[in-house]
C-alpha positions in Angstrom: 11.4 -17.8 -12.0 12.3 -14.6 -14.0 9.9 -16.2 -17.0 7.0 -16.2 -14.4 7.6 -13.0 -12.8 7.5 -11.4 -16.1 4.4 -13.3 -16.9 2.5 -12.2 -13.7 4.1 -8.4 -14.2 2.5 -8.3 -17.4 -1.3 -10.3 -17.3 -1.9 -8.7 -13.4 -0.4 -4.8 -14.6 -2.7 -4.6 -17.5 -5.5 -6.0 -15.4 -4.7 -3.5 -12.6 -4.2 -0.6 -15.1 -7.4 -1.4 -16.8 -9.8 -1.5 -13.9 -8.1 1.8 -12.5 -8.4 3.3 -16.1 -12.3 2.0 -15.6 -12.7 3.4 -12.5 -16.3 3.6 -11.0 -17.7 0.5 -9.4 -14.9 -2.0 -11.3 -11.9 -0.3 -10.0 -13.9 0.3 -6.1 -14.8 -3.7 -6.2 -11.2 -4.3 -7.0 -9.7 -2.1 -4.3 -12.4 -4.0 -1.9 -11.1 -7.3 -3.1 -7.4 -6.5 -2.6 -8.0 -5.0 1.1 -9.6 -8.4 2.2 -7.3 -10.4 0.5 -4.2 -7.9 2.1 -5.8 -8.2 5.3 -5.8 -11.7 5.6 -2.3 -12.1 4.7 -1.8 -10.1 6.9 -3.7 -11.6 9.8 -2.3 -15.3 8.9 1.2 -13.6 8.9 0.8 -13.9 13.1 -0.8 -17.1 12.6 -4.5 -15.8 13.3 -7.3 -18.0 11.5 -9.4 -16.4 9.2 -12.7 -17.4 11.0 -11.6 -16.2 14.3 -14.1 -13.7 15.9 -11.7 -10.9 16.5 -10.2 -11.0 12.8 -13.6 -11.1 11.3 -14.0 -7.8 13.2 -11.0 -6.0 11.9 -11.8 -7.4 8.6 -15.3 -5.4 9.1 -13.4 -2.2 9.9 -11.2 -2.8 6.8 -14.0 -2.7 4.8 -16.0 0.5 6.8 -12.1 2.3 5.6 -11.8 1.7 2.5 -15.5 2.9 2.0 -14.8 6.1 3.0 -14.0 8.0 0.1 -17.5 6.7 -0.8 -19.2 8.4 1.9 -20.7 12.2 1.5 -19.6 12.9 4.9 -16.4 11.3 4.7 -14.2 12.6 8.1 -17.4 11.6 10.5 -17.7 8.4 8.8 -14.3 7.7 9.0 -14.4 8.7 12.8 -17.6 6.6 13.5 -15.9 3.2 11.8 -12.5 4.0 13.9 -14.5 3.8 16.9 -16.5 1.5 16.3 -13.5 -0.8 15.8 -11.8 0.1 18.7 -14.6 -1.2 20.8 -15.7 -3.6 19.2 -11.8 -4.8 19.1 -10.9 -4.6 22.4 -14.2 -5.7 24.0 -13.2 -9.0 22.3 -10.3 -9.9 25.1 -13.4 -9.4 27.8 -16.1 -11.7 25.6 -13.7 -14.3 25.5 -12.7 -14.7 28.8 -8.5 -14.5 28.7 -8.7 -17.1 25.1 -7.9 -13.4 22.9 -5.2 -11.3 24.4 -5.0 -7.2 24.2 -2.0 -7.5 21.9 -3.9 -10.0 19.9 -6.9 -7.5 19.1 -3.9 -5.0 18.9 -2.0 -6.5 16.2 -5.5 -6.7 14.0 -6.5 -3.2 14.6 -3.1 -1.8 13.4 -3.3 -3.9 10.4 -6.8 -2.9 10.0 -5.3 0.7 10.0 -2.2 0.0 8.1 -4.3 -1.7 5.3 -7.8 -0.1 5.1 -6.4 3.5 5.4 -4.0 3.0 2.5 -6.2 1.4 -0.3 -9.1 4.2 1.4 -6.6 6.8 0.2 -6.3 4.8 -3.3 -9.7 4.8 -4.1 -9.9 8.4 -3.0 -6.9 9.7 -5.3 -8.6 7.8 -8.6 -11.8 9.9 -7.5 -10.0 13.1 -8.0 -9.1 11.6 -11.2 -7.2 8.9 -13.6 -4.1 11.4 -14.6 -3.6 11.6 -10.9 -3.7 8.4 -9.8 -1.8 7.2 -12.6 1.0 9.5 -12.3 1.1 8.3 -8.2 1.4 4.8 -10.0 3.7 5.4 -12.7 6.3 7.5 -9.8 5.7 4.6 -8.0 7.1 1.9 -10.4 9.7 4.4 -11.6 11.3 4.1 -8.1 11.1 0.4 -7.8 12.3 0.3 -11.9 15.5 2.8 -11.3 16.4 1.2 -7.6 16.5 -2.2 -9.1 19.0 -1.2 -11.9 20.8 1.2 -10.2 21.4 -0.9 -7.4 22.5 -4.2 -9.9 25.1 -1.9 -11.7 26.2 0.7 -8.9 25.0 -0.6 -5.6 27.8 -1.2 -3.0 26.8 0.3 0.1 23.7 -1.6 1.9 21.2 0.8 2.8 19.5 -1.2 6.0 21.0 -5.1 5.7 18.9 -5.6 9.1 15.6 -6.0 6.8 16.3 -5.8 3.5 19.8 -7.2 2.3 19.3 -6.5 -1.4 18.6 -2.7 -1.1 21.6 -0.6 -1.5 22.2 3.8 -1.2 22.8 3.7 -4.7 19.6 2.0 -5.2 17.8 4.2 -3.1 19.0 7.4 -5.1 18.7 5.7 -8.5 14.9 5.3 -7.5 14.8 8.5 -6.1 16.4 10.2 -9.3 13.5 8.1 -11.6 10.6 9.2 -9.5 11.6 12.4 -10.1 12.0 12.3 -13.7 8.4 10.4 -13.7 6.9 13.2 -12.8 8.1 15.3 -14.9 6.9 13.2 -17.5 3.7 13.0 -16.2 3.3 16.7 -15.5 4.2 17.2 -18.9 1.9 14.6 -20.1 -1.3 15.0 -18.5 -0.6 17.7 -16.1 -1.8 16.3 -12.9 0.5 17.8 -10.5 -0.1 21.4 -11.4 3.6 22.6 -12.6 6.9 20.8 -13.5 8.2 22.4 -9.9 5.6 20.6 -7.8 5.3 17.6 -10.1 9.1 17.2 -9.1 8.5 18.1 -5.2 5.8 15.2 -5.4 8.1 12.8 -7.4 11.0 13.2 -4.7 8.3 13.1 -1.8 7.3 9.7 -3.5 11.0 8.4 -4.1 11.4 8.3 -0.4 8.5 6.9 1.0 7.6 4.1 -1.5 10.8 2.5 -0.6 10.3 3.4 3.4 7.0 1.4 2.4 8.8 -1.5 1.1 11.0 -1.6 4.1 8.3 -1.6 6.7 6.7 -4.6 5.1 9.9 -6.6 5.1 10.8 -6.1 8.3 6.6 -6.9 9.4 7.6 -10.3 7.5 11.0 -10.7 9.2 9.3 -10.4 12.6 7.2 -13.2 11.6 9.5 -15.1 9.7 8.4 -15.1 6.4 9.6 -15.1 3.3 6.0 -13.7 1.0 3.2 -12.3 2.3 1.1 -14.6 0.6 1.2 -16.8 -2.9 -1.3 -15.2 -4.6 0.7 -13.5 -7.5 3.4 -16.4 -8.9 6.9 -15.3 -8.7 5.8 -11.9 -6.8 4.5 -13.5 -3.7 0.7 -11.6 -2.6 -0.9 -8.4 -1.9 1.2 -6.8 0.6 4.4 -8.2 -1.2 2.9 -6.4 -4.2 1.1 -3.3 -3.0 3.7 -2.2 0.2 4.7 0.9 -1.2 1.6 2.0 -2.5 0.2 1.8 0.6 1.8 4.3 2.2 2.7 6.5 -0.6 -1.2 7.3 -1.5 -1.9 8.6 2.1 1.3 10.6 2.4 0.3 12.4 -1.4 -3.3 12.6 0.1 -2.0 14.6 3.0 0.3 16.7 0.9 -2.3 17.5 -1.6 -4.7 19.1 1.2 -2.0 20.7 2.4 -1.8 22.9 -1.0 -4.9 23.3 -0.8 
């Protein structure tokens, strides 16, 4: 299991590195690709068939999201697809007669949301630049790096045994600590953060939400009973498994960015 973990780690991470270090169409086409595929994990999660009216919809909105950054006019494009989904969404209940429930159409929109918004706000951040994005990405696997071994020599305490039993407060800290010290490297190193202060502002910001990512996405699969969110990556089960924390860490550093600005 480890032997095919490390396997997958190492063939998908260079792919992944290489098409963000590409950039341009390559890297948007890839972002596309992992949003459907995300999506419909997602959507068979609750059991909803891909070919379902209502989750072809969502998946539609998925798409109009993660174009965004793409757009000139970015904010009334965004607003335009948002609305556009609701109605579409929840006129679907109506069309079908009592077959597709509100909370049905519900569930999709949030996912469509959840899922589109945060690989939108990826694509966006390698716009702005690779030694941005990549720092983002290297804070990222810093945390997940330091609260794995922090938490296998020091971890005692469980920090939420509800939905995740494996993740202790010493993990948590030994992740936030290596996030931190990320970005310092990366400040140093291609100096996307601006100074070593902020670079270590944004590294703690980013210790505590990637794993508040994870979380979310384990206890979205303990609600549904399930162990991966899909099977697409051997030994690291799919998208969302893979790309939890990310999601939610590149809107959050989106937000805080334009907040500087």
């Amino acid at each position: 299991m480890l032997r095919t973990r490390v396997i997958t780690a190492f063939i998908g991470g260079a792919a992944f590195l290489g098409l963000v270090a590409a950039g341009g169409w390559p890297f948007a086409l890839m972002v596309l690709l992992l949003a459907t595929i995300g999506f419909l994990e997602f959507a068979r999660m609750d059991g909803r068939p891909v070919r379902r009216f209502d989750v072809v919809l969502a998946l539609i909105g998925v798409w109009g999201l993660v174009a965004t950054p793409l757009a000139a006019a970015s904010p009334a494009w965004l607003r335009g697809v948002l609305t556009g989904l609701v109605f579409a969404l929840f006129a679907v209940p109506v069309l079908t007669a009592g077959r597709i429930r509100v909370p049905d159409v519900a569930y999709l929109f949030f996912g469509a949301c959840y899922i589109g918004m945060g690989f939108a706000a990826f694509l966006s951040a390698r716009l702005e630049g690779l030694a941005g994005v990549l720092s983002v990405i290297a804070c990222v696997w810093a945390t997940d790096t330091g609260a794995y071994f922090a938490g296998r020599f020091w971890g005692r305490r469980k920090l939420w045994p509800a939905i995740s039993p494996n993740k202790t407060v010493e993990g948590f800290f030994g992740g936030l600590v290596s996030s931190v010290a990320a970005a310092a490297v990366a400040q140093t190193v291609g100096g996307a953060f601006g100074s070593l202060p902020l670079a270590m502002a944004f590294g703690a910001a980013i210790g505590v939400v990637a794993p508040l990512g994870d979380l979310m996405e384990s206890a979205l699969k303990r609600a549904y009973g399930v162990k991966d969110s899909g099977r697409l990556l051997p030994g690291h089960g799919g998208v969302l498994d893979r790309f939890d924390s990310l999601l939610l860490v590149f809107p959050v550093v989106e937000l805080l960015t334009a907040g500087l600005r």
